[in-house]
N, C-alpha and C positions, 0 to 999 in steps of 0.2 A: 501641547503646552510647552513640552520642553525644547521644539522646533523655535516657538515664539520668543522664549526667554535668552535662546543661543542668540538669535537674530539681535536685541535687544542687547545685551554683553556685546557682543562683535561691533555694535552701533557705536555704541557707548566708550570702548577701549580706542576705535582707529578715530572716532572724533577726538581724544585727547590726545591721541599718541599722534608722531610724525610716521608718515608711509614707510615699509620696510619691507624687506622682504621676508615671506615667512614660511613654517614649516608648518602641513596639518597634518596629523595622527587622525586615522580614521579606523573606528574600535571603538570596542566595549572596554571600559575599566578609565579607574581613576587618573591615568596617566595620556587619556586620549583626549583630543581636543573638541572632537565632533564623533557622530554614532551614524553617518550617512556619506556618500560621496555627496550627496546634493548638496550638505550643508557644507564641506568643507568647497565645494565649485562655490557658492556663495559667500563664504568668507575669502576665497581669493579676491573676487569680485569687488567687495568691499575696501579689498587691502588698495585698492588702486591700482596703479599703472606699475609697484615692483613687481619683480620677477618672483610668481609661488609655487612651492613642490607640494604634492597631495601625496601622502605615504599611505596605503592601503594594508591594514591587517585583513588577515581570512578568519578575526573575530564577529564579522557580521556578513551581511547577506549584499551583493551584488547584479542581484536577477531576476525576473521578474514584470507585469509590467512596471511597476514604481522604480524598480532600482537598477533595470536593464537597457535604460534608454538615458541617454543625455545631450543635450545641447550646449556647445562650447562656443561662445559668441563675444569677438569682441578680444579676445586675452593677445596683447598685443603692449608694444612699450609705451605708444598711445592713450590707450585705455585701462582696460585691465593687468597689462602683464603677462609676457607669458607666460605658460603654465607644464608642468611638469605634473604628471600621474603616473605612480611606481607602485605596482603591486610587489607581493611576497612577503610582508613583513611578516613575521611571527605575533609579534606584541606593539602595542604605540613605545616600547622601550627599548626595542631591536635598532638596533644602528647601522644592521645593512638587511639588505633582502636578500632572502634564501631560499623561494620559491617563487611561483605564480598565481595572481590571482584571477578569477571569471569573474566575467562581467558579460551579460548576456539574456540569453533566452530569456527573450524581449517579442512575444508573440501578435503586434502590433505591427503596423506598417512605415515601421519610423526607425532610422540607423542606430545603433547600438551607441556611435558618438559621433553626434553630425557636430562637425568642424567648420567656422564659418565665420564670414565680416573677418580678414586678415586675422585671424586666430593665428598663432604659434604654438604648438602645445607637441608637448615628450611624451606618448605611450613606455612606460615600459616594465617587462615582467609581466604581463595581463593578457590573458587569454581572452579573446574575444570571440562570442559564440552565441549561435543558433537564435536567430533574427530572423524573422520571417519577410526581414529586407534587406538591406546592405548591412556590413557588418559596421565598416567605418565610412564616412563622407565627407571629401574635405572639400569644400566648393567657396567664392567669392573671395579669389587671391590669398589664403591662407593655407597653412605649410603642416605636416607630420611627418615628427619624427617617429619611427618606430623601431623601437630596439628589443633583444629578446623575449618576443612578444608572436604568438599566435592567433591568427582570424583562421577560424574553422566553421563549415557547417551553418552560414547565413545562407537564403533561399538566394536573396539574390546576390550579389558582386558582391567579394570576400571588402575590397577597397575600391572605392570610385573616388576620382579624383578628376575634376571640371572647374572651369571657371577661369582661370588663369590661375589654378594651386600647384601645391607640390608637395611632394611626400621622398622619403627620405627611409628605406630599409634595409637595416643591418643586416649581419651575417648571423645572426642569432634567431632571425625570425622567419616563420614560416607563414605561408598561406598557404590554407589547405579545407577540400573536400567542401568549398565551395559552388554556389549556382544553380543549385539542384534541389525542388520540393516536389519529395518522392516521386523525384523521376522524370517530371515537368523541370525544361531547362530555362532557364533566362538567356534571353535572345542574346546576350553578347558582354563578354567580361564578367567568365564565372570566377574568375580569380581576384584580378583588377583591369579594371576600365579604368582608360584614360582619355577626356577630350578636353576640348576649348583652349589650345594654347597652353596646355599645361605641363608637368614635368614631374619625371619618379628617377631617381637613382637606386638602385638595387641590388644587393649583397646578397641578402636571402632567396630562400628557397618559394618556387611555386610546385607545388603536389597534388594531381589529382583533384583539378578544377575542373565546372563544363558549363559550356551554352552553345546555345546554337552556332554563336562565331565567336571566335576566340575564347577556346575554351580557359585556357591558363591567362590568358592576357588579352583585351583588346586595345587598339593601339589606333587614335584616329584625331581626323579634326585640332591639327596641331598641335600635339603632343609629341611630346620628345622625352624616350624612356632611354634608360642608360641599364646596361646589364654587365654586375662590373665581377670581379676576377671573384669562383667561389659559387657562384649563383646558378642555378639548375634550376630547369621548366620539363618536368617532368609526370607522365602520366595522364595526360591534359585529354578531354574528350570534344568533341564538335563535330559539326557537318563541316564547316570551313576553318581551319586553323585551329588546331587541338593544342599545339604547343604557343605561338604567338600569332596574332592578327594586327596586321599592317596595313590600316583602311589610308583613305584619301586626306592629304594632308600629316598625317603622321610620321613620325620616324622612331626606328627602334635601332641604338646606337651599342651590339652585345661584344665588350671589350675581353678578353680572357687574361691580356696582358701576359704574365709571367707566367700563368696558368692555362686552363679552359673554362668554358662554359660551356653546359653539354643542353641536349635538348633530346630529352631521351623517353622513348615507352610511350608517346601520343599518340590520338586514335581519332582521324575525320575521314568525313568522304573525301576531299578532296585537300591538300597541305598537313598531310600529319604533323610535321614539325613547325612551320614556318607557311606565313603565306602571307601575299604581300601585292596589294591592290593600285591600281591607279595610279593617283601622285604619291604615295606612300612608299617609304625610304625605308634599306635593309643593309645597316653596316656589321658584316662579321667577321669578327675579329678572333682568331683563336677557340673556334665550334666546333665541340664534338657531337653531330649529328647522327644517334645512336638508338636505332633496335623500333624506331617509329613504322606505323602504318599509317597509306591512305586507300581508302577502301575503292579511290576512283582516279586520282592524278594526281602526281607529286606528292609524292612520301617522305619526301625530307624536306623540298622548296618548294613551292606552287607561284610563280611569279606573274603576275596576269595586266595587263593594259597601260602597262605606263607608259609607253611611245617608246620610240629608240633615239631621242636626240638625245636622251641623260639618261646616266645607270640610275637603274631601280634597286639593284642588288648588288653589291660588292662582299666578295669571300676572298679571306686570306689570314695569313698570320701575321704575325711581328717579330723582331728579332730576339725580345726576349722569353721567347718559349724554349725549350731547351730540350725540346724531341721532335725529330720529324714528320710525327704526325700528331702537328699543332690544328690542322685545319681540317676534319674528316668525318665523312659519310662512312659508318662501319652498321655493317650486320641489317641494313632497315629489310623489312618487308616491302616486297614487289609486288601490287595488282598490276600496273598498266607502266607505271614510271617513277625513278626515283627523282629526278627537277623534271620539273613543267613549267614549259617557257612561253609565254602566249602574247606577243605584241605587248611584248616589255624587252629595257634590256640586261643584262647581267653579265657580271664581270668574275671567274671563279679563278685564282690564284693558288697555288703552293699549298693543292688541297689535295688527301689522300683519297678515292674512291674506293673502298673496299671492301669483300665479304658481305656484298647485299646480295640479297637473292630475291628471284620469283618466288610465289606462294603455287608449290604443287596441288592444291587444293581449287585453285583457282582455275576456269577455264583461260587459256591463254589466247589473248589479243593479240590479232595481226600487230599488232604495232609494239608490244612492250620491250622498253628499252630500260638504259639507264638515263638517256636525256632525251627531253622532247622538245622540239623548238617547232615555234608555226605562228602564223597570221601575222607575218614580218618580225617576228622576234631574233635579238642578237644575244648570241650569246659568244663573248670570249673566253679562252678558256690558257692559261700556261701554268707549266710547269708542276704539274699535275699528275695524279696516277691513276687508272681502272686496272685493279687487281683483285684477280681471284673474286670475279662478281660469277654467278650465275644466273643470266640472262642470255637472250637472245640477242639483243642487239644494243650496240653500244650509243648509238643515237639514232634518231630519226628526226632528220636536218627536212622542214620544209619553212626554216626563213633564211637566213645570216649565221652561218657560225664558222668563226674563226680561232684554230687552234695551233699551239706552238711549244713544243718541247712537252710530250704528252709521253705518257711509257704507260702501255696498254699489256698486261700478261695473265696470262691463266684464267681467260675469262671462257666459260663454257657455259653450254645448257644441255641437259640428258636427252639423248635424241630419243624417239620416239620407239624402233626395236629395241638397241641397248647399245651400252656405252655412251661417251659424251662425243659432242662437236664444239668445235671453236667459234666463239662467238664472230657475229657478223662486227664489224666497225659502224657501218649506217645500215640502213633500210631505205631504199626508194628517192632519194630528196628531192626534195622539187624548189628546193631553194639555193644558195651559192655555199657550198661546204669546204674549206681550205686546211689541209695541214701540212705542217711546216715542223722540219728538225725534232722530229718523235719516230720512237722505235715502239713498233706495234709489232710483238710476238705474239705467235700459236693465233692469228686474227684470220680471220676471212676479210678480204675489205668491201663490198658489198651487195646485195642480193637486189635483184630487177636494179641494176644499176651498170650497164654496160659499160666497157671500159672507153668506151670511146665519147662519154659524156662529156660535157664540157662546162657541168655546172659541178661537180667533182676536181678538183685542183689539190696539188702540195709540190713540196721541194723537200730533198733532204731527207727523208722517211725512210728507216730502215726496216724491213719488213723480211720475212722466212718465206712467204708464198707470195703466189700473184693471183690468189683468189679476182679476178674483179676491178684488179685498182686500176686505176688509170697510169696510161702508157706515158712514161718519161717522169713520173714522180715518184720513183722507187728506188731503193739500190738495195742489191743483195749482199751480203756482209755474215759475218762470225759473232754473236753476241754472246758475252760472256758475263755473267751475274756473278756478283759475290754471294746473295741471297736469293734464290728465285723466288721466296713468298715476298720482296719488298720491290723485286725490278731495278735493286743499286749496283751497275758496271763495275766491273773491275778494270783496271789501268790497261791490259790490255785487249780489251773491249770492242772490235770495229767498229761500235759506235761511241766513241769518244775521237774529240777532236777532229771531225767530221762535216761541222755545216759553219758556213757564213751563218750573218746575224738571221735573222727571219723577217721576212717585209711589212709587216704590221707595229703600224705607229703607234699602237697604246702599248706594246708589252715592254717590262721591264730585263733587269740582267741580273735578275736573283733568283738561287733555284731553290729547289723546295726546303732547303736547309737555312736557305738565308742567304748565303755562302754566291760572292760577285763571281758573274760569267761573263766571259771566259778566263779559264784558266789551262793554261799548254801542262797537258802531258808529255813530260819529256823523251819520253820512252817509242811515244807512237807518233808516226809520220804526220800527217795532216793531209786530210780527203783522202788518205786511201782503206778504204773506200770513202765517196762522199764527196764533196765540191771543193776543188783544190782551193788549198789554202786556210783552210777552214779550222776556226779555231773552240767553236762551242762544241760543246755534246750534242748526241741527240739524247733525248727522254728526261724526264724530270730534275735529274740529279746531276751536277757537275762536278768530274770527279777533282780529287785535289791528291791523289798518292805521288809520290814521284817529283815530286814539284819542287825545283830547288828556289835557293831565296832571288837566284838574280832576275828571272822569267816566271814570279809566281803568280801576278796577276798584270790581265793588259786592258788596260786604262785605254787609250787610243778612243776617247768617243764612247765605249761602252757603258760606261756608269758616270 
């Protein structure tokens, strides 16, 4: 009766009155407008096509089947108006919000708030929870905003977002512990899913999401997800992609900008952090890719089928990060490999390698490295570092890979009596392996790979042994570290000022700092050692000590 009599009043007022925009108080007491979220979705409705905010007290009940499910249809400047729903209020008298409200456990097969027909609508403050389906839905070209605001603990996908929609989450808001009915996973996007042409920008946090693929994220069927400075995918479970899934058609565009983006603590068989399919696209920008396992390949990347006429993967930094290890694989667990590269291709720039290790627990594979490439896969690679990994071998090359300005140091694995050996650089290749202007310390260069192969090539490579490597691309030299845990030369360095350019057409003249190459050391001759005339470094870093203002940088073609 008093549902009917609201309705009735609401009829009765917006027929006399001109449309406006309005505020509902929703609560118990004198000062509230309505005693339901439904009744106040209904008097926006009513109100027409202005813009209405729905203010939620935690004076009444949100949960339930009756009060845990809603349908937002329609709220657009067309029709209803967009709509705005802000929990936390204390009282319908509070003038700002001071907490969070639940909305939720909704034991039905139906979203917590399906989003829909170009809807517009503002979540925020409101905890969204425990749905025996999806948490939120926003599908048929309609948008969410959500801001500090929690989706927890829905069976299926914490947000799904389809249709030609978009959704839009702040840095205030998590998804979390999503995907999962006791224990039973949903096939895919236990965090958020995204398909059909649609789009999510992203601030916030994903935590401890799962499904079968993509545990924290799936990413498919033209979608285009933005992960922007601030945002962490973290603790994510799956068979395929525990941190992000990058199916056919998708792209996932993770910006760190001034910052990072880390992608840390995920758990699949195969792409712990990252994994990334077919036509499916992987821009990273400023990723700290940290402390992930894959219990079978690629533990930090898993790149698989995209052909090689266009990157599938692109890693690197930008210039406003403001530490040199803006782009980095640190600390992951090793079964087999930390990137897996499989008839896809990938491009890794002014990225740190370091401190990952094999799992002594694990029986060890002929083959575990830190890179794997195969089934015609390319991988390029500059200005880059494997330091201090504990592995066997540094790659096992059987497609394409082409490397340039790489500083390889302290990488070992515990030999089998005692003490440690220096890791190998490849294992075996059976594909064309090239490197160029990199100083590879304490390295073996590589095992059943005779030096007289001729699918093995470099120039310019500054190395301490002759382990293996091939005859005519080596020079022996004095390397001199300011740090030996980071591989950064000191000025007077035999490998500085050492190599002509390197002969591969995609690589740039910026080194892991940002910082234009070449730049003359005034101090040190030129190629000696190294190719006379020679004015880059070899390894990652290009130094700048010494360097007066008239010859500080040479332009000539190079940038």
């Amino acid at each position: 009766m008093k549902k009917f009599k609201f309705i009735l009043i609401l009829i009765s007022f917006f027929a006399c009155s001109q449309s406006y925009s309005a505020i509902f108080y929703v609560g118990n007491g004198a000062q509230c407008n309505v005693n339901s979220l439904s009744l106040a979705l209904l008097g926006a409705i009513i109100n027409g096509d202005e813009s209405d905010e729905i203010r939620l007290t935690n004076s009444v009940n949100y949960t339930g089947q009756t009060n845990g499910s809603y349908t937002l249809s329609g709220f657009n400047s067309k029709a209803n108006g967009d709509l705005s729903i802000i929990g936390g209020y204390e009282t319908c008298t509070s003038a700002d919000s001071s907490g969070m409200t639940l909305i939720g456990e909704n034991q039905e097969l139906n979203p917590i708030f399906d989003i829909k027909n170009e809807s517009v609508v503002l979540l925020q403050n409101i905890q969204v929870t425990e749905s025996d389906s999806t948490g939120i839905s926003v599908q048929e070209a309609s948008i969410l905003v959500l801001q500090s605001s929690t989706v927890d603990n829905n069976d299926d996908s914490g947000i799904s977002v389809f249709g030609g929609s978009g959704a839009i989450i702040d840095s205030g808001s998590l998804i979390t512990e999503n995907g999962s009915d006791d224990g039973v996973l949903v096939d895919n996007g236990g965090g958020i899913r995204c398909t059909g042409n649609s789009y999510i920008a992203i601030q916030g946090d994903l935590l401890s999401n799962y499904a079968y693929t993509g545990g924290n994220m799936y990413i498919d069927s033209g979608c285009f997800v933005s992960l922007q400075t601030g945002s962490s995918v973290s603790y994510g479970q799956a068979d395929s992609g525990a941190g992000v899934y990058v199916g056919n058609g998708g792209e996932l565009n993770a910006n760190g900008d001034s910052g990072r983006i880390s992608f840390s603590a995920n758990i699949a068989d195969n792409g712990g952090a990252i994994y990334v399919e077919g036509t499916g696209k992987a821009t990273l920008t400023n990723a700290f890719i940290d402390a992930n396992v894959a219990r079978i390949k690629g533990t930090g990347l898993y790149a698989s089928n995209g052909g090689s006429a266009e990157l599938q993967v692109i890693m690197d930094r930008n210039s406003n990060c403001n530490t040199t290890s803006c782009s980095e694989f640190k600390e992951n667990e090793i079964r087999d490999n930390l990137i897996y590269i499989s008839g896809s291709k990938v491009r890794i720039s002014r990225t740190i390698i370091q401190d990952n290790y094999f799992n002594n627990n694990t029986v060890p594979t002929e083959t575990h490295s830190l890179i794997e490439v195969k089934n015609n896969g390319l991988l390029e690679m500059e200005y880059s570092s494997m330091v201090k990994n504990k592995i066997n071998y540094l790659i096992y090359n059987r497609g394409d890979s082409e490397l340039s300005h790489i500083t390889a140091l302290g990488n070992y694995y515990p030999a089998e009596i005692t003490g440690n050996y220096d890791s190998y650089i490849w294992l075996r290749a059976s594909g064309n392996l090239r490197i160029e202007n990199s100083l590879l310390v304490g390295t073996q260069g590589g095992q059943n790979a005779p030096n007289t192969s001729s699918i093995i090539s470099g120039k310019c490579n500054l190395i301490d042994n002759n382990y293996d490597w091939p005859d005519n691309s080596y020079i022996f030299g004095q390397v001199i570290f300011t740090n030996l845990t980071t591989g950064r030369q000191s000025s007077s360095s035999d490998g500085v000022d050492m190599c002509l350019r390197n002969t591969f057409p995609w690589t740039s003249s910026r080194d892991i700092e940002y910082q234009i190459a070449p730049i003359n050391e005034t101090t040190n001759p030129q190629g000696f050692p190294g190719e006379i005339g020679g004015f880059f470094d070899a390894g990652f870093d290009e130094v700048f000590d010494n360097v007066g203002s008239i010859e500080l940088i040479f332009k000539n073609g190079f940038e």
